[in-house]
C-alpha positions, -999 to +999 in steps of 0.1 A: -221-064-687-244-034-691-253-020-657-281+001-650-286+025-617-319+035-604-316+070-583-345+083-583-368+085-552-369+108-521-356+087-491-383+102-465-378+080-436-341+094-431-358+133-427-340+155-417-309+145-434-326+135-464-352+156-483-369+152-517-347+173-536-315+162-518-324+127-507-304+098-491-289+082-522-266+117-526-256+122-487-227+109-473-238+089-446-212+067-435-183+081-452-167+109-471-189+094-503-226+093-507-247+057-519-249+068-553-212+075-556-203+039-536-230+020-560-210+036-591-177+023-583-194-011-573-202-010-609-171-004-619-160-039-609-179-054-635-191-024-663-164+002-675-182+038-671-195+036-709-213+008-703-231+025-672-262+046-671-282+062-649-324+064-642-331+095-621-353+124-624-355+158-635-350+171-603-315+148-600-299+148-632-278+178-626-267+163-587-260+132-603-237+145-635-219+168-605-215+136-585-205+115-614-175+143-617-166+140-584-154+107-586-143+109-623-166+088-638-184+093-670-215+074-674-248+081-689-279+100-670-313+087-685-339+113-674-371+104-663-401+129-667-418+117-638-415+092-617-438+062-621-417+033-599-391+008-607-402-016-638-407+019-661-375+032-653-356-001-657-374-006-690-367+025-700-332+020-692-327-014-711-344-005-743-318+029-745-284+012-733-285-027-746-287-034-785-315-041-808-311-079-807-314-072-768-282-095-765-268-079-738-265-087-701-280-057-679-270-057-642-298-031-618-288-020-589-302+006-562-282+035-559-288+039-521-279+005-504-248+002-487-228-031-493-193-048-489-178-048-523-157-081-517-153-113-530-185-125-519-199-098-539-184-104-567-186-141-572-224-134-568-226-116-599-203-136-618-228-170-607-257-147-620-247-132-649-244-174-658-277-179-648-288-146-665-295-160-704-325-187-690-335-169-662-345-132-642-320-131-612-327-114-584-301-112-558-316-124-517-291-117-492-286-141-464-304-128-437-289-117-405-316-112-383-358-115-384-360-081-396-394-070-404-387-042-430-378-065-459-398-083-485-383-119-481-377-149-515-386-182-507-358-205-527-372-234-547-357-260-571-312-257-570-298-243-603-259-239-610-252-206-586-284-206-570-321-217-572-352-211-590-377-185-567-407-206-550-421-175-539-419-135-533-432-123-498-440-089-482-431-077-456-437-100-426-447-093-388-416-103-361-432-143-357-431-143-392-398-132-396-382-156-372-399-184-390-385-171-424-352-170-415-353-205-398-364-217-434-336-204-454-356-177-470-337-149-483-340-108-481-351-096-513-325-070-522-340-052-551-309-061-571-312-077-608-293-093-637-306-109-664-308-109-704-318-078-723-333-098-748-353-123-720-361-090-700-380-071-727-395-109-738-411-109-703-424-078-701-449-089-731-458-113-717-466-101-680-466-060-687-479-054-719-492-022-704-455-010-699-446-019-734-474-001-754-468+031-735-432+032-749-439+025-783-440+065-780-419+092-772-402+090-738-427+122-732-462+107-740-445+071-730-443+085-692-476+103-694-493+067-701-475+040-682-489+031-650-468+030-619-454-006-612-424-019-592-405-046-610-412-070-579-452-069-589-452-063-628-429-089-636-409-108-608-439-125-593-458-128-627-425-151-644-419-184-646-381-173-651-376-160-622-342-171-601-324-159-569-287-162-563-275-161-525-258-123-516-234-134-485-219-100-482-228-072-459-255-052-473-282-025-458-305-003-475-303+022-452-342+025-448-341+041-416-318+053-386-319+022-367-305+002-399-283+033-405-269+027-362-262-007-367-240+000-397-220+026-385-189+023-357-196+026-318-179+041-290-173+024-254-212+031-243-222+015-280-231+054-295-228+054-330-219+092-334-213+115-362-201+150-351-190+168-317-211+149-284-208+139-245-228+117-236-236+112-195-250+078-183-263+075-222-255+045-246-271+031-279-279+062-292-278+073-329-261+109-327-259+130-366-259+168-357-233+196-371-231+216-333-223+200-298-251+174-287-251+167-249-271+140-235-276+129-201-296+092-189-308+086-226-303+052-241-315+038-277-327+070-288-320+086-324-310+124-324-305+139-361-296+179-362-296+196-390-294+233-396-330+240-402-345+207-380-340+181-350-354+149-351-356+130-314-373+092-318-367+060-301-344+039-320-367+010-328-394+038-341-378+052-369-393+037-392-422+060-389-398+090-394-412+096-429-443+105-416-433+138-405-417+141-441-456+138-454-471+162-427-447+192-439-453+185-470-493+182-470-487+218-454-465+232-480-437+235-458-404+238-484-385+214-460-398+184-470-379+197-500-349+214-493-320+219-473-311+251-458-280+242-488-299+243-521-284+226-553-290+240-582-271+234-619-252+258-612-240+258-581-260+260-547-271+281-520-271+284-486-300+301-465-283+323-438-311+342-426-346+357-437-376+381-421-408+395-435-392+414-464-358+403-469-336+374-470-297+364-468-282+337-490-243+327-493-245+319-530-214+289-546-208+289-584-180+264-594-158+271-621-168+279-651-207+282-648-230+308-646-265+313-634-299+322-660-296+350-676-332+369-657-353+392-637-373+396-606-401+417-603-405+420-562-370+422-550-339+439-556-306+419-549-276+432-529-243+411-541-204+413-518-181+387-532-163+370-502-139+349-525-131+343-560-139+364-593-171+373-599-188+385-637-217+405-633-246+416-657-268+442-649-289+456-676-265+464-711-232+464-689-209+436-677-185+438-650-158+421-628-157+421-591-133+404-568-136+394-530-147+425-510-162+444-534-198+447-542-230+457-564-268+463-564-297+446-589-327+467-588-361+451-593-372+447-625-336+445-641-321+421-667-286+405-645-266+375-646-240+365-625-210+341-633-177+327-624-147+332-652-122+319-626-103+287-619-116+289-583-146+285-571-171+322-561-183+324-532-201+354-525-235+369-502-268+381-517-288+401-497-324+401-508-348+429-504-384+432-509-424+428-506-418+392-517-383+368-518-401+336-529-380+318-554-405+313-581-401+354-584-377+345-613-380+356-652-355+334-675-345+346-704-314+326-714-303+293-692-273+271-699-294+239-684-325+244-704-346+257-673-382+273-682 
């Protein structure tokens, strides 16, 4: 089986842990591991890593291959140019990994849901993928509760594993909910297997749109295609359409009151990541990297980051992305970033900035170096606090280890690189009329960067 990740998208409703250049798919929310890293050893149950590639973006592909090293795993990253939803990116995705004949079967999954890899799980794909050469599966997940922020299936007719879909809902009001569960309808969990061959045969037939616009290049393919989920081009347009009962755990995470109930409690029912005392306070989501204290709060959600603190009522979070879209109608960078910044070579850490200078703690790994460039408003003040660092400034090359130091004057050709086994870790003090990063001339990159 062929299986295809989707990990693109920018996660807004979990702001401020997740931002649009780092969003929730790549965080490690519960665990040590992020979603995407959990969804690829999923896969692994069922695809061997050749057999497994991934749909993300430009801004993504470089997080993804570091996280795809992380855990060892080499699969292959399919780049979007833009993002223009679900049924474009999983089209794009079959007609690159399955054969011409489209015989293959292609398993989608999410890359940030969290779900119990067990037997249940498994038999589930092994009932669709027999279901998968007459029929679209999608996979509906028994329902624990009337929850309101799923779309819901409606099972019709019994097949062998599972059932033929009656119907695709939205998103229903609580009444609604209570009467869908009551009914046996299941969540929809945005998980597919089916046919290659029956896959690309449907999309003729009910998104001819999506298949003109990649009889070009992947370029001028993007720049035509209209924005469609799978769910509305083709699920609810198919007559082949069939849903196999999920029984295992499964969350996608949407928003910090899903993200409570799924992680561990304490005696006063806090589900707590980091250092907290709580006083008279219980059913609170706690996330923070310093002390949080609370006293006489209950079902409250309190995420600290280093650049942000989110305080909201439990059972209003799902409005959280609404401050992501108020920053960035504003401009405000941290809709986008982190005070940590990844980059493809490394990352950044903001430490501190004023009106005309700014402090960074730079990271390069092993082995990679930063564009080779220029900045015309700022000069750039470099002390290595560990490892070995190569420097360029202007015609002469140089190595400096941790303590020692050098200066980049505006206007001047550098580079900086690690040659060691270990990983540099050094501070750049920037200084001048203007420390924006788009003050940045490339004149040689390793990743292709304009």
């Amino acid at each position: 089986m062929k299986t295809l990740i989707l990990a693109g998208g920018s996660g807004t409703r979990l702001f401020p842990l997740s931002r649009e250049h780092y969003p929730k798919q790549f965080i490690p929310l519960v665990d040590d591991e992020s979603l995407f890293q959990k969804t690829v050893k999923r896969s692994l149950l069922f695809s061997p890593p050749q057999e497994i590639a991934i749909v993300t973006n430009t801004d993504h592909k470089f997080l993804v291959r570091d996280q795809l090293a992380a855990i060892g795993c080499d699969c292959r990253v399919l780049v979007e140019p833009v993002g223009r939803n679900t049924l474009p990116a999983i089209y794009y995705g079959v007609r690159e990994v399955t054969r011409e004949d489209g015989s293959d079967t292609v398993a989608v999954l999410p890359s940030d849901h969290l779900i119990a890899a067990t037997g249940p799980f498994q038999e589930a794909f092994r009932r669709a993928e027999g279901l998968a050469k007459d029929y679209l599966v999608v996979f509906g997940v028994r329902p624990t509760s009337p929850h309101t922020g799923y779309g819901y299936i409606r099972p019709g007719e019994p097949l062998p594993g599972g059932s033929l879909v009656d119907a695709f809902v939205e998103k229903p009001d609580l009444a609604t909910a209570e009467k869908y569960v009551a009914d046996g309808y299941l969540w929809n969990s945005g998980m597919f297997c089916f046919d290659a061959g029956l896959f690309l045969s449907e999309c003729e037939t009910c998104a001819p749109e999506v298949v003109r616009a990649f009889e070009h290049p992947v370029e001028e393919a993007y720049g035509a295609v209209p924005a469609l989920s799978i769910d509305y081009g083709i699920m609810e347009k198919t007559r082949r359409a069939a849903v196999v009962p999920l029984e295992s755990d499964w969350s996608d995470l949407g928003n910090f009151d899903t993200l409570y109930a799924t992680l561990p409690k304490n005696g006063d029912a806090n589900a707590v990541r980091g250092e907290y005392i709580g006083i008279d306070s219980s059913d609170n989501l706690i996330i923070a990297d310093r002390l949080i204290a609370t006293v006489g709060v209950h079902d409250l959600a309190i995420i600290e980051t280093k650049d942000a603190i989110l305080v909201a009522a439990r059972a209003e979070t799902q409005r959280v992305g609404e401050i992501a879209k108020a920053l960035r109608e504003k401009g405000d960078s941290r809709a986008l970033f982190h005070t940590q910044v990844h980059r493809p070579w490394g990352s950044y850490t903001n430490l501190e900035e004023g009106q005309s200078y700014k402090i960074k703690r730079v990271t390069v790994p092993p082995k990679r170096r930063l564009s080779l460039q220029m900045h015309h408003h700022r000069s750039e003040h470099w002390v290595v606090v560990t490892g070995c660092a190569e420097v360029t400034i202007g015609d002469a090359t140089s190595l400096l280890r941790n303590g020692e130091s050098t200066f980049v004057p505006a206007g001047t050709v550098h580079r900086l690189a690690n040659p060691g086994l270990l990983p540099l870790e050094l501070i750049e003090v920037q200084i001048g009329e203007y420390t924006g990063e788009d003050d940045i001339i490339r004149f040689e990159d390793d990743f292709e960067r304009t």
